[in-house]
Every structure is written in structure tokens, then in C-alpha cells.
C-alpha positions as a Markdown table, in Angstrom:
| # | Residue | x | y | z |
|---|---|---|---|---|
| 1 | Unk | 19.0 | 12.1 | 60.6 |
| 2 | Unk | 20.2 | 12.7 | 63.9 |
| 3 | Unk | 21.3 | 16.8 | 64.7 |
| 4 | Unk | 23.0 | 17.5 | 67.3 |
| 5 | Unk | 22.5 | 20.2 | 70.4 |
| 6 | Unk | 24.4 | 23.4 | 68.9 |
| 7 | Unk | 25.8 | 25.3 | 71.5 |
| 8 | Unk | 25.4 | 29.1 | 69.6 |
| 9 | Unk | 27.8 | 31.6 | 70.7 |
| 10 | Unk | 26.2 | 35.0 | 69.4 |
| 11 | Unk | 23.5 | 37.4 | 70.8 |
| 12 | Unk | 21.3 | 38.7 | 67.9 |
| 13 | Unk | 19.7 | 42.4 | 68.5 |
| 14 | Unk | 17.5 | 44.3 | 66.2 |
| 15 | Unk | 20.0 | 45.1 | 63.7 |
| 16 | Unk | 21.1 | 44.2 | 60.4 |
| 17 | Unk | 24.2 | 41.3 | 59.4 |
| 18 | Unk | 25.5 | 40.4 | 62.7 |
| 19 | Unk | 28.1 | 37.8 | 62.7 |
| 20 | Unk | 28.1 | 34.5 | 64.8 |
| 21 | Unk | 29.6 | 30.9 | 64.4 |
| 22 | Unk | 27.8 | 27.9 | 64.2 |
| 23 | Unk | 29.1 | 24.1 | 65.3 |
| 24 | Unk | 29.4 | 21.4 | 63.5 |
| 25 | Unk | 30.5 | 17.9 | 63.3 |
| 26 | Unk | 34.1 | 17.9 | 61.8 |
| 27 | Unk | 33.2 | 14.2 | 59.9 |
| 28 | Unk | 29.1 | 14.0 | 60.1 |
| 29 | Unk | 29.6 | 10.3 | 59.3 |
| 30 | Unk | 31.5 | 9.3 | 61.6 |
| 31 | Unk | 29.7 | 9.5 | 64.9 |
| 32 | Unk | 32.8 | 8.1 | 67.6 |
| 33 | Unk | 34.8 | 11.0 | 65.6 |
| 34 | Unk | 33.8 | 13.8 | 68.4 |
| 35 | Unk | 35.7 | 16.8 | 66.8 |
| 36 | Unk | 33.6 | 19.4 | 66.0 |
| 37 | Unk | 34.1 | 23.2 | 64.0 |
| 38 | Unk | 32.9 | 26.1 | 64.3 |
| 39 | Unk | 31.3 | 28.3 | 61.4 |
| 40 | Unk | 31.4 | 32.0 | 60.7 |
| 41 | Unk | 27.6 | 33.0 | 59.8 |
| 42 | Unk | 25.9 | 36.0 | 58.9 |
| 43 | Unk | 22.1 | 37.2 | 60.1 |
| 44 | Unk | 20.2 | 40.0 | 59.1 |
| 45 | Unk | 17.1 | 40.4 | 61.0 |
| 46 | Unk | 15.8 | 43.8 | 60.3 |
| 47 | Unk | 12.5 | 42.3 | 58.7 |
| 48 | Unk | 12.0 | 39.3 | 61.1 |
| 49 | Unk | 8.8 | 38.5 | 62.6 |
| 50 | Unk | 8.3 | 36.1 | 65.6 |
| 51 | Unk | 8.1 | 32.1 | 63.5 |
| 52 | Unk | 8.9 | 34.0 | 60.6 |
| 53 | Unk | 10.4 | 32.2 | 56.9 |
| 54 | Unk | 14.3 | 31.9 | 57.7 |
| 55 | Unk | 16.3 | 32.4 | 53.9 |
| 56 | Unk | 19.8 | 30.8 | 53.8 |
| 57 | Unk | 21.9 | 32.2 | 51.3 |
| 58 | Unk | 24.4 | 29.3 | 50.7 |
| 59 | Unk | 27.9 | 31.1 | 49.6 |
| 60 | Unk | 29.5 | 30.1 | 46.4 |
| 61 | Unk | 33.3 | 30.3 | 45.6 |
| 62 | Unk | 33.4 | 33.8 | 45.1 |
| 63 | Unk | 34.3 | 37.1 | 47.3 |
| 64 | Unk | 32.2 | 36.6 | 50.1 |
| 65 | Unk | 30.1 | 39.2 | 51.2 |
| 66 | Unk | 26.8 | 40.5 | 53.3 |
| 67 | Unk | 25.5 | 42.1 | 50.5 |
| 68 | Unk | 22.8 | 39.1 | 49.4 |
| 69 | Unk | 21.3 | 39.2 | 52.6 |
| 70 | Unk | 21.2 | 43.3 | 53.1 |
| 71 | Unk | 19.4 | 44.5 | 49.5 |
| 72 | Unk | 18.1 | 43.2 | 46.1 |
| 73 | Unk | 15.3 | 40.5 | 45.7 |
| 74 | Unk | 15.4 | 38.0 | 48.5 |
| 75 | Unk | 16.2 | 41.2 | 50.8 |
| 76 | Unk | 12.9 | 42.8 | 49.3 |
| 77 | Unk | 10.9 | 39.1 | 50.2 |
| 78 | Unk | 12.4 | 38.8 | 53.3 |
| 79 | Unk | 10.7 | 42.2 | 54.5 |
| 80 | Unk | 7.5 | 41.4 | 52.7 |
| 81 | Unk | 7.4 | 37.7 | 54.6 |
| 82 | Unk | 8.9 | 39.0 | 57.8 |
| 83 | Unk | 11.7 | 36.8 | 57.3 |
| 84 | Unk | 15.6 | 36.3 | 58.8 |
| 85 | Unk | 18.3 | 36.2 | 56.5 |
| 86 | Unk | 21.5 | 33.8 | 56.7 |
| 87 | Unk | 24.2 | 33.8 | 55.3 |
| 88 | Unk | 27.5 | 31.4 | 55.9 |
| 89 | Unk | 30.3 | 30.0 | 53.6 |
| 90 | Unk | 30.7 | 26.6 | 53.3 |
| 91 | Unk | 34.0 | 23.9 | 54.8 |
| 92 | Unk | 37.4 | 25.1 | 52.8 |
| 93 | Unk | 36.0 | 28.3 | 52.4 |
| 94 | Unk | 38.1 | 31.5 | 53.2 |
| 95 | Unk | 38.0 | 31.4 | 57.1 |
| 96 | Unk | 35.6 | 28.2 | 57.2 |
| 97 | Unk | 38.5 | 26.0 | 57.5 |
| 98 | Unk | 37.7 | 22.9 | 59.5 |
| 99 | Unk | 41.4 | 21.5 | 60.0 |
| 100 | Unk | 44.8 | 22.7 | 60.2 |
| 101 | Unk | 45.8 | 22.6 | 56.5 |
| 102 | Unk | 44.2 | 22.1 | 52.9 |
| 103 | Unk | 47.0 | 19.3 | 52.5 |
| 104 | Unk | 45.5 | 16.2 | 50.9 |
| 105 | Unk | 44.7 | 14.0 | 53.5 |
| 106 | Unk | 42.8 | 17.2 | 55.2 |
| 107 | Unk | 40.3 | 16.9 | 52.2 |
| 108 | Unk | 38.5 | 14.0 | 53.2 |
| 109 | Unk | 36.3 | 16.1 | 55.1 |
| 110 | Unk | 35.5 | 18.1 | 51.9 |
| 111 | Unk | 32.2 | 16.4 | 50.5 |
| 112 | Unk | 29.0 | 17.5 | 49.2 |
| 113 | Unk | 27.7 | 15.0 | 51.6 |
| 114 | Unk | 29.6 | 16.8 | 54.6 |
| 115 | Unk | 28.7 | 20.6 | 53.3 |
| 116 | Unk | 24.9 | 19.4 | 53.0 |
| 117 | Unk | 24.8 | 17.8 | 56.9 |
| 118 | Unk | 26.4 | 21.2 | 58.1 |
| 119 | Unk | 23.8 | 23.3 | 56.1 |
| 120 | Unk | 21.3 | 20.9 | 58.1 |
| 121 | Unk | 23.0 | 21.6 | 61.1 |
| 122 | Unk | 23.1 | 25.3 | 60.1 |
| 123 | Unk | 19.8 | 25.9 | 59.8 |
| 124 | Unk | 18.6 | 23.6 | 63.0 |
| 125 | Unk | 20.6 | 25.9 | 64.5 |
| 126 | Unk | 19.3 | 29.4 | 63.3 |
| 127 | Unk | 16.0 | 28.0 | 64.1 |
| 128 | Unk | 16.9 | 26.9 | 67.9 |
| 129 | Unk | 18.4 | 30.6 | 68.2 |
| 130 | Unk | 15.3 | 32.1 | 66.9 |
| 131 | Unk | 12.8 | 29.6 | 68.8 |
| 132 | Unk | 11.3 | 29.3 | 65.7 |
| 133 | Unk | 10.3 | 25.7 | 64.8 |
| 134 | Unk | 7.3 | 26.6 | 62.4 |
| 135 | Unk | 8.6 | 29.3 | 60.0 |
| 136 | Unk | 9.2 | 27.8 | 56.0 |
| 137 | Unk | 13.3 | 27.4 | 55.5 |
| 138 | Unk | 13.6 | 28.8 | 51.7 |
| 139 | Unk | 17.7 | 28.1 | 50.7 |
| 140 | Unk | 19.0 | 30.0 | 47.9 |
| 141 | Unk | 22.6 | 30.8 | 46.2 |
| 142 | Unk | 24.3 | 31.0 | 42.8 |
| 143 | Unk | 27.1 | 28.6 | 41.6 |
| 144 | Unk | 28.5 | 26.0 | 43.6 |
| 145 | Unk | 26.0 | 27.6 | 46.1 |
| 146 | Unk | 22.2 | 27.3 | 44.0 |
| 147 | Unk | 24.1 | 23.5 | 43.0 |
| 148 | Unk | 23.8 | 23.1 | 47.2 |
| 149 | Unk | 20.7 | 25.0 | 48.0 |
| 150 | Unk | 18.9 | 22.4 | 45.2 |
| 151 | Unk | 21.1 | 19.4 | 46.8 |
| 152 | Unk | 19.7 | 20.5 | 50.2 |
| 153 | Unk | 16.5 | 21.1 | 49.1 |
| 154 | Unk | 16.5 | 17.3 | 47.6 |
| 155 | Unk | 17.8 | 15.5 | 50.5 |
| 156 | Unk | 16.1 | 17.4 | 53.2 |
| 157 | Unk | 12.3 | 17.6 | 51.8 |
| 158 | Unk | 10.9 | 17.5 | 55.5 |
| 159 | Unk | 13.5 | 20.4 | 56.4 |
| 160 | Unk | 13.5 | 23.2 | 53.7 |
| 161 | Unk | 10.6 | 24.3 | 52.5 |
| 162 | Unk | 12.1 | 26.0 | 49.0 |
| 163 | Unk | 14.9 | 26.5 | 46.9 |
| 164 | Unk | 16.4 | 28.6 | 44.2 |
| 165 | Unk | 19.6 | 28.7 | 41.9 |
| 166 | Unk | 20.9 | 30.8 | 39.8 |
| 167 | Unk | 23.6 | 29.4 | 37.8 |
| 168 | Unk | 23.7 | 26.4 | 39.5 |
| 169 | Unk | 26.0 | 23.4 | 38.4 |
| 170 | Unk | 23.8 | 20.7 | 37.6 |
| 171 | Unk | 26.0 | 18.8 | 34.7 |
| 172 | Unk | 29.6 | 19.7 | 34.7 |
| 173 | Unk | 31.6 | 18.8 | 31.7 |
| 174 | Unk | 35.5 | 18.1 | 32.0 |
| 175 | Unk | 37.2 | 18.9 | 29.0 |
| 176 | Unk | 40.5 | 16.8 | 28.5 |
| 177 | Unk | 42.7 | 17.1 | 25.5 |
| 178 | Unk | 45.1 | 14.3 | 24.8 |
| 179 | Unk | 47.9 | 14.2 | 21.9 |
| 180 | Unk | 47.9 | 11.4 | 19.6 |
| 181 | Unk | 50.8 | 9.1 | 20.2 |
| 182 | Unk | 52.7 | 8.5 | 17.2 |
């Protein structure tokens, strides 16, 4: 897989959940396609040690917030590890809107496919911003977000190092009722 250079607009001091944006392809699979997005992220780097472990918290579809990367368990591991913390939500997501509208024929850029290239692309990123080419990538989320952190994890071996999910979507059902024609 092929990432491209990520131009990263954000300067990251000693503090805890800084924003930034991250740039991405707007179609990952079509390469003469040369529009590219940019991605509201989060980064908490109280903890961080030079080639720390980076953790990615992958968003799911509900009230987004700083919160998992600030306190509670992966907060706690990321200060025994020395590790950064990242946080971003994923294409169609409140402000992570990639095109104009959420007509129809915009959502052909919504994927799993397309959301797993641009956590690639996320996390090449956070490491070229960090100079930090050795620390273990460990992805994590709950929902739609564990369902992508294990995706990730699958499809990227050589990448990420970890995952976890909690509640993760592994075997939707679709429940369809139909009356009985007469």
C-alpha cells in the first residue's frame, strides 16, 4: 500500500487533547482522482515518551468527545507505556464531511474500505508528526469504532501492532417483517 506525504498542519506542545487535521485522499482507490480532505483529530500527549506506543481511539457514531483519550483505562496504559493518544472521527462523521452534501451520489466515498485507508493514513501521519517510526500502534474503539479498530487491525498486520473492541459489530442481523399477501 502506497501512503502518501501528509502535509500536517498542527503544532503539538506538552499539553493534553490538542486538535489538528489530518489529509486524506477523498477516493483512496482511485489514484488520478487528486482531491483530497482534511480530518479533524485529537492528541493527547501528556504521557508520551520519545518512540513511544501511539493508541488510536477510532470514534463510533456517538457524541464525540476527548474524554477516551484524557482518563479511564487506555488513559491509565498510555501513562504507564509512555504513550500518545489519538483520537479522530471517521468520513460522514459530524464535521468529517469529505464532500459538499450527504446526497446519494456523495456516498460513494463512504466505505469501510475508504474509512480503513484513512485510519492508515491517520496513523502514518501521527507517526511522521511524532518522528516516531518504532513505537507499537495499538487501535481501539467501541461500536462501529472496535468493528474498525479489528478491521484495521486485520488488514494492516505489518502496521498496528494491537487492537481492542468493545461492543464491536462483528455479525449484524437485519430484521425485516413482510405481510402475507392474501
Amino acid at each position: 500500500m502506497k501512503l502518501f506525504l501528509i502535509v500536517f498542519s498542527a503544532f503539538i506542545s506538552l499539553t493534553t487533547a490538542l486538535e489538528g487535521r489530518f489529509e486524506t485522499p477523498l477516493d483512496h482507490f482511485r489514484t488520478q482522482d487528486g482531491r483530497t480532505v482534511r480530518f479533524n483529530y485529537d492528541v493527547n500527549i501528556e504521557h508520551y515518551v520519545e518512540n513511544g506506543t501511539l493508541f488510536f481511539y477510532i470514534s463510533d457514531a456517538g457524541q464525540y468527545t476527548t474524554e477516551w483519550i484524557e482518563r479511564g483505562l487506555i488513559a491509565d496504559l498510555a501513562m504507564e507505556f509512555g504513550a500518545a493518544l489519538f483520537t479522530a472521527d471517521i468520513r460522514y462523521f459530524r464535521n468529517n464531511t469529505p464532500t459538499e452534501t450527504v446526497a446519494l451520489d456523495d456516498l460513494e466515498f463512504l466505505s469501510v474500505e475508504q474509512v480503513l485507508r484513512d485510519i492508515a493514513i491517520f496513523i502514518d501521519t501521527a507517526r511522521r508528526h511524532l518522528n516516531n517510526y518504532s513505537g507499537r500502534v495499538f487501535v481501539w474503539g467501541s461500536g462501529i469504532g472496535g468493528t474498525l479498530a479489528i478491521l484495521a487491525r486485520q488488514r494492516f498486520p505489518s502496521f498496528i501492532d494491537g487492537a481492542w473492541s468493545s461492543n464491536g459489530i462483528f455479525m449484524p442481523t437485519v430484521f425485516a417483517t413482510c405481510k402475507k399477501k392474501r
